[in-house]
C-alpha positions in Angstrom: 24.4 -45.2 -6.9 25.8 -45.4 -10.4 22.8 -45.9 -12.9 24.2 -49.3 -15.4 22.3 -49.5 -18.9 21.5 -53.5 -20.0 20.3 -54.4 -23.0 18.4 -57.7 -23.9 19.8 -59.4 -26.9 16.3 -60.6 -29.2 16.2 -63.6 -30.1 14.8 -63.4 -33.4 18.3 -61.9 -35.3 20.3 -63.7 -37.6 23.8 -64.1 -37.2 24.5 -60.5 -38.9 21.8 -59.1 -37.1 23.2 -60.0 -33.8 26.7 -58.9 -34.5 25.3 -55.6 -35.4 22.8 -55.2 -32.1 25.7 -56.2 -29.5 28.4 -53.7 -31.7 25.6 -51.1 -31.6 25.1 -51.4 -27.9 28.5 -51.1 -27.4 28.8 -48.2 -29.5 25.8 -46.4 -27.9 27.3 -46.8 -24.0 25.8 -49.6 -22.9 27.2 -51.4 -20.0 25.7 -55.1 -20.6 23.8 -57.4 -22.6 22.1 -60.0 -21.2 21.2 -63.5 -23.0 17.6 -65.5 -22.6 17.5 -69.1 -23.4 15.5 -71.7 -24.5 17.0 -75.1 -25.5 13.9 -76.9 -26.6 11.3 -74.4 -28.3 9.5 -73.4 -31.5 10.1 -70.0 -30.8 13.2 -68.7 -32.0 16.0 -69.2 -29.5 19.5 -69.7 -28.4 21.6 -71.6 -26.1 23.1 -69.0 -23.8 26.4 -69.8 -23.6 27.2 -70.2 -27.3 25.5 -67.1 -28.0 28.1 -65.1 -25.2 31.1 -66.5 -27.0 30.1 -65.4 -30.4 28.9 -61.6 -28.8 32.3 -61.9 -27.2 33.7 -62.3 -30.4 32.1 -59.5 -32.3 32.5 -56.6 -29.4 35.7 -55.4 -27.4 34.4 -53.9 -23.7 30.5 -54.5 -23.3 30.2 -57.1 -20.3 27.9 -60.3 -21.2 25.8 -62.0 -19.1 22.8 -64.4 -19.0 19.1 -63.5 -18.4 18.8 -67.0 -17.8 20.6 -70.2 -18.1 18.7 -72.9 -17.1 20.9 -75.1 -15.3 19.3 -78.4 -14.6 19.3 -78.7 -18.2 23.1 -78.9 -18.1 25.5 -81.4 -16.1 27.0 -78.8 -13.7 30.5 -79.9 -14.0 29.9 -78.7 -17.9 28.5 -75.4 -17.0 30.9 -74.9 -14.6 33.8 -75.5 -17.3 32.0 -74.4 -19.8 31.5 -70.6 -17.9 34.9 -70.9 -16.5 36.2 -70.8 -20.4 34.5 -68.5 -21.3 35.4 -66.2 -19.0 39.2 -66.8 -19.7 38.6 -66.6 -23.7 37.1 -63.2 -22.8 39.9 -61.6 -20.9 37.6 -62.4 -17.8 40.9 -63.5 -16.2 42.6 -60.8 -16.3 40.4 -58.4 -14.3 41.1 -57.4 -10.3 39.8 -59.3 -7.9 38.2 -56.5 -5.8 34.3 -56.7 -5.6 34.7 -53.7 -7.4 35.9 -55.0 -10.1 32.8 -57.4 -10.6 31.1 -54.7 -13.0 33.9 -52.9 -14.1 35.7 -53.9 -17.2 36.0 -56.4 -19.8 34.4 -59.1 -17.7 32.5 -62.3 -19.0 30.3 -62.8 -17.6 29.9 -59.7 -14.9 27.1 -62.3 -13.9 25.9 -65.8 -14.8 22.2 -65.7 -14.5 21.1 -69.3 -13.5 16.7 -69.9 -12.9 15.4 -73.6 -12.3 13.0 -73.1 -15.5 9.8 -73.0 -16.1 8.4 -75.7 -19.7 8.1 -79.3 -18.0 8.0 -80.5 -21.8 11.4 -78.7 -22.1 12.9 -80.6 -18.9 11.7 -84.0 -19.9 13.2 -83.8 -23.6 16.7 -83.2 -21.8 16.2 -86.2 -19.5 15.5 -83.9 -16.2 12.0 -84.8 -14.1 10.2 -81.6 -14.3 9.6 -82.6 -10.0 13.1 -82.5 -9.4 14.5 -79.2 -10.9 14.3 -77.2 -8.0 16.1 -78.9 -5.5 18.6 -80.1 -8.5 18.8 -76.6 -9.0 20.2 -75.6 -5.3 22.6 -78.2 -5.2 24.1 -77.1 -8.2 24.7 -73.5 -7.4 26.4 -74.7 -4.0 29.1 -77.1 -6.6 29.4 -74.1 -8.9 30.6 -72.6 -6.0 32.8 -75.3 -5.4 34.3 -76.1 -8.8 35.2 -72.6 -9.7 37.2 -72.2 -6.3 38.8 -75.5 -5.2 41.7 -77.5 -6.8 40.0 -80.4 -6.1 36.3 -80.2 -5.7 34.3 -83.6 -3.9 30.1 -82.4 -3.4 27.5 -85.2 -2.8 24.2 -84.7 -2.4 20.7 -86.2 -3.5 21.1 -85.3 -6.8 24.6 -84.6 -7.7 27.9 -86.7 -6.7 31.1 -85.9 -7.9 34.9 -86.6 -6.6 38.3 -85.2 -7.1 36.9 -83.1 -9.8 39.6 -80.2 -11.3 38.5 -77.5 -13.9 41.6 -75.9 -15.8 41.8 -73.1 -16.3 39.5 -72.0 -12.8 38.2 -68.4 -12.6 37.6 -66.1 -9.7 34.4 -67.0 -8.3 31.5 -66.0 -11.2 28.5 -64.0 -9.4 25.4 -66.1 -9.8 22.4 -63.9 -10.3 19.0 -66.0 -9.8 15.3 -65.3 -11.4 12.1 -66.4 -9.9 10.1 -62.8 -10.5 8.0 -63.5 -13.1 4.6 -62.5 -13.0 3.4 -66.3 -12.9 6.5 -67.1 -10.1 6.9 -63.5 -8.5 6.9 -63.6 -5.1 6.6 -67.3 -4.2 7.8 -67.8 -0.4 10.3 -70.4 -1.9 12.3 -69.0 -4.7 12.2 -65.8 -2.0 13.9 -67.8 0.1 16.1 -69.3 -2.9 17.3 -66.0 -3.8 18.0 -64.4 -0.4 20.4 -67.3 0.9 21.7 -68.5 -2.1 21.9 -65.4 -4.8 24.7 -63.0 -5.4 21.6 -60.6 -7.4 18.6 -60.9 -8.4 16.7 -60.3 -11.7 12.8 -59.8 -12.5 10.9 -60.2 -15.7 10.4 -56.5 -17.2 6.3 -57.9 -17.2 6.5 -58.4 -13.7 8.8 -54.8 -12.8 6.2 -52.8 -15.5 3.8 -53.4 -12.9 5.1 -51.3 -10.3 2.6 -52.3 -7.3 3.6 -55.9 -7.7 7.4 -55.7 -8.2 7.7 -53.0 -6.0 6.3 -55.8 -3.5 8.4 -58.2 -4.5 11.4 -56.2 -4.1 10.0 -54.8 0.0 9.7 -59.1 0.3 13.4 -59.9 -0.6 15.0 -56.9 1.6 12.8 -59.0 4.0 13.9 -62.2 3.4 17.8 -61.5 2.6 18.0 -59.5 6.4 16.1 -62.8 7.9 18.9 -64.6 6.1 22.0 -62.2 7.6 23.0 -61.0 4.5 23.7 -57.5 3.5 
């Protein structure tokens, strides 16, 4: 097993400042950077997608990735396009297909971290009931799934419906990594189950991994869960 360095970008740079973290990391070996979000907040934040594209701007062969996107804050024929671009902007396109290749290269993203999220105030300002994220959420990773790999992609469902829908230019299919390990969530039969049947990886809060009982735990549960499942 091969030892990958990630590095989570702060949220409290300036423009400048965040140029010269992801240039840094890449200088210093690093293999990643991951991207938090918060759309609404009075924290400083960023929307995870816009800050990729500028980091893909600034650095040459660090792989991006998000440490999470919310996605029932998004329409998810937008993130689907909007991930699909940025991927072919990057160079994304351009990489092997093996599953090798996944987190090898000059790959945006080498994931796209996706969570349900966790501020009701936050879901209601974007028009979202906070009561209907997580299913919301679960149909959306099966029509990402759809849109980056048909022509034409049809999906209905209780909370989605969409027909005939096309995205150009389409990517290899974009690993979706899902959260649910923090250490409010961690460990919640639910989002275990979420993750085992539905995730390509997983992530944990570094609060929730510092405490090496409880994450430890969490990590025995999902082996669990992903074998019930029939998944390697």
């Amino acid at each position: 097993m091969t030892l990958r360095l990630d590095w989570t970008v702060p949220t409290t740079l300036t423009p400048a400042g965040l140029s010269e973290f992801a240039v840094t990391a890449e200088n210093l070996g690093y293999h990643h950077l991951s991207v938090p979000e918060h759309l609404v907040s009075s924290a400083p934040a960023y929307e995870s997608l816009t800050l990729v594209a500028f980091l893909a701007a600034v650095t040459t062969r660090i792989e991006l990735a998000t440490a999470m996107t919310i996605l029932p804050h998004r329409p998810v024929v937008l993130a689907a396009k909007q991930a699909a671009q940025l991927a072919h902007l990057s160079g994304g396109e351009r990489a092997p297909a093996s599953a090798d290749s996944l987190l090898r290269g000059r790959v945006w993203p080498c994931w796209l971290g996706v969570a349900v999220g966790s501020d009701p105030a936050e879901s209601t300002a974007l028009g979202v009931a906070p009561g209907a994220r997580t299913a919301l959420f679960e149909e959306q990773i099966h029509a990402l799934r759809l849109l980056w790999t048909r022509p034409q992609a049809d999906f209905a469902s209780a909370h989605l419906a969409f027909s005939g829908v096309t995205l150009t230019p389409r990517p290899r299919p974009i690993p979706l990594w899902l959260g649910g390990g923090t250490p409010r969530t961690g460990g919640r039969p639910r989002s275990l189950h979420r993750i085992a049947t539905l995730a390509d990886g997983f992530t944990m809060s570094g609060l929730l991994a510092n405490r090496v009982n409880r994450g430890g735990a969490l990590i025995a549960e999902l082996h669990t869960a992903v074998t019930e499942a029939g998944r390697d």
